[in-house]
C-alpha positions as CSV (number, residue, x, y, z in Angstrom):
1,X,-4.2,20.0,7.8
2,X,-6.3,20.9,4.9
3,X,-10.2,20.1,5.6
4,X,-11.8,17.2,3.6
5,X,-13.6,20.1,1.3
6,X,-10.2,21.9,0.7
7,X,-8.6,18.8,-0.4
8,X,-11.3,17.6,-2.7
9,X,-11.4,21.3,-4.5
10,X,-7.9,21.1,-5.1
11,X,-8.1,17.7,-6.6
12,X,-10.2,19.3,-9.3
13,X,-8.1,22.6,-9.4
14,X,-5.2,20.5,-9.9
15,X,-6.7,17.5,-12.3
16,X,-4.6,15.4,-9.8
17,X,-5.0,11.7,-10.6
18,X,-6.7,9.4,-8.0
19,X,-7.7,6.1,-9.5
20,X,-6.1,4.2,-7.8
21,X,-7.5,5.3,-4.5
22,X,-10.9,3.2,-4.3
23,X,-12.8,5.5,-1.3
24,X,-11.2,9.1,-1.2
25,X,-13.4,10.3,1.6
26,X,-12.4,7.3,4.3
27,X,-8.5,7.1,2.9
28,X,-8.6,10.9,3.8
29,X,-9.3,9.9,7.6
30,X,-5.6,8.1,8.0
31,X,-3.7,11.0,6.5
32,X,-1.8,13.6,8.4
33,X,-0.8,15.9,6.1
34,X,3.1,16.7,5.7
35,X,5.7,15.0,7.5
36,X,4.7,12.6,10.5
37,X,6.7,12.7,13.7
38,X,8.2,16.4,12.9
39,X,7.4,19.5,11.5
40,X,7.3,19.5,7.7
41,X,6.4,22.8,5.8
42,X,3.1,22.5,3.9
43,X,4.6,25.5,1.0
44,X,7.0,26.1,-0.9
45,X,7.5,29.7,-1.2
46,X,3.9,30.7,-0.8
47,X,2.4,27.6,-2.6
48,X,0.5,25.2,-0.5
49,X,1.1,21.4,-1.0
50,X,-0.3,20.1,1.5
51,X,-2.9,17.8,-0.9
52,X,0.1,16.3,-2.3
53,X,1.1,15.2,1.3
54,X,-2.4,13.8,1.7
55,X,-2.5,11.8,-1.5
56,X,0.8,10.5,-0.8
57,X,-0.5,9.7,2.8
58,X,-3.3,7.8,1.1
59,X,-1.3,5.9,-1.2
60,X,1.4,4.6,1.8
61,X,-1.2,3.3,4.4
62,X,-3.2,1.2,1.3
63,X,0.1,0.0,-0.2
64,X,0.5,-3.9,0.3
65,X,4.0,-3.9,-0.7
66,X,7.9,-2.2,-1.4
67,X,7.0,-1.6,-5.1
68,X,3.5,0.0,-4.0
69,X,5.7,2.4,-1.5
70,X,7.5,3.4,-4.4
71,X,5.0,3.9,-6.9
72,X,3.6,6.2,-4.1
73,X,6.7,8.5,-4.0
74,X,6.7,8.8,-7.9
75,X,3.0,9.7,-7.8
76,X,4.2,12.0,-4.8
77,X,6.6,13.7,-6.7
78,X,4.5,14.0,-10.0
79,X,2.1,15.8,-7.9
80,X,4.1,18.5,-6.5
81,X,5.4,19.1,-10.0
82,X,1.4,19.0,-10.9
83,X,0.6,21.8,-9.1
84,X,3.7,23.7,-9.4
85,X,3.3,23.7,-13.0
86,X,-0.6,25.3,-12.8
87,X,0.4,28.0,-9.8
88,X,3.1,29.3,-10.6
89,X,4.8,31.8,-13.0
90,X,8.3,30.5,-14.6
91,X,10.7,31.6,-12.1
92,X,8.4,30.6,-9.4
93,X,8.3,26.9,-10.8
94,X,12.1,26.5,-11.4
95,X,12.5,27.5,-7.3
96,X,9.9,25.2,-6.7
97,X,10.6,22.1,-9.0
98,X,14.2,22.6,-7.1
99,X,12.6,22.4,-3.8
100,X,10.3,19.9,-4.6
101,X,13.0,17.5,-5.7
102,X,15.0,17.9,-2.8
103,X,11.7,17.2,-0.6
104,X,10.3,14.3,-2.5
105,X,14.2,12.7,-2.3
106,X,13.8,13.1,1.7
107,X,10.7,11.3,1.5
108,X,12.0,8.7,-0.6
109,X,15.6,8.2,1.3
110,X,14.2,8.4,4.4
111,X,10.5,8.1,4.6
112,X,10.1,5.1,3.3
113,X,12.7,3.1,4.8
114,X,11.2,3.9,7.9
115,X,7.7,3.6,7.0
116,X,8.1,-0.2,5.0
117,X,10.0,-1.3,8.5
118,X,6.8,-0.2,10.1
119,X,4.9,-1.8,8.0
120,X,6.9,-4.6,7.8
121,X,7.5,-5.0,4.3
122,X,10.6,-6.6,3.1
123,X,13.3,-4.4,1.8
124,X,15.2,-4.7,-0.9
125,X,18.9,-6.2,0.1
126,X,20.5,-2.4,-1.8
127,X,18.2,-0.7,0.3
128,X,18.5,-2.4,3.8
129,X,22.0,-1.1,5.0
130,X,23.0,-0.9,8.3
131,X,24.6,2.4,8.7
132,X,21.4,4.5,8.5
């Protein structure tokens, strides 16, 4: 996982918002980069991510609540599009934005059903089937 310095310089490089996260420094401490309890790649084609992972990270262990668990994957997703948009050229960013769509739907599909049991938020009744 990125060091503490890494991720703090790419906030900047990327202008990446992060008011809503009160103590940046401590949040970074419960993050573990991308994916959890399997390996997740940290690029996309030669682009590292991995400070979207974190933020995203962040923003699931202070959320309170479902809506605050999806808020976090549409800030998730705006950030990988963030800083595909500033590093890389145009046919670089359409792979990308392609990829990053496809991850950021895992996340969402899967991710945070899994995570808001954990936490022991309440679904919403269209999300909670039992099939899964």
């Amino acid at each position: 996982m990125k060091s503490l310095v890494e991720f703090l310089y790419d906030i900047e490089k990327y202008d990446l918002d992060v008011s809503d996260i009160k103590n940046l420094q401590v949040a970074y401490s419960y993050a573990n980069g991308c994916g959890s309890s399997f390996k997740v790649p940290t690029t996309m084609w030669g682009l590292n991510i991995e400070s979207a992972c974190i933020l995203h990270d962040i923003r699931w262990t202070i959320a309170k609540c479902w809506a605050d668990l999806v808020e976090a994957n549409q800030k998730f997703k705006r950030d990988l599009k963030r800083i595909i948009k500033l590093a890389s050229n145009w046919f670089m960013t359409r792979l990308r934005y392609t990829r990053a769509f496809l991850y950021s739907s895992i996340v969402k599909v899967f991710g945070t059903r899994s995570y808001a049991k954990k936490r022991d938020f309440d679904l919403p009744v269209f999300w909670d089937v039992s099939w899964w």
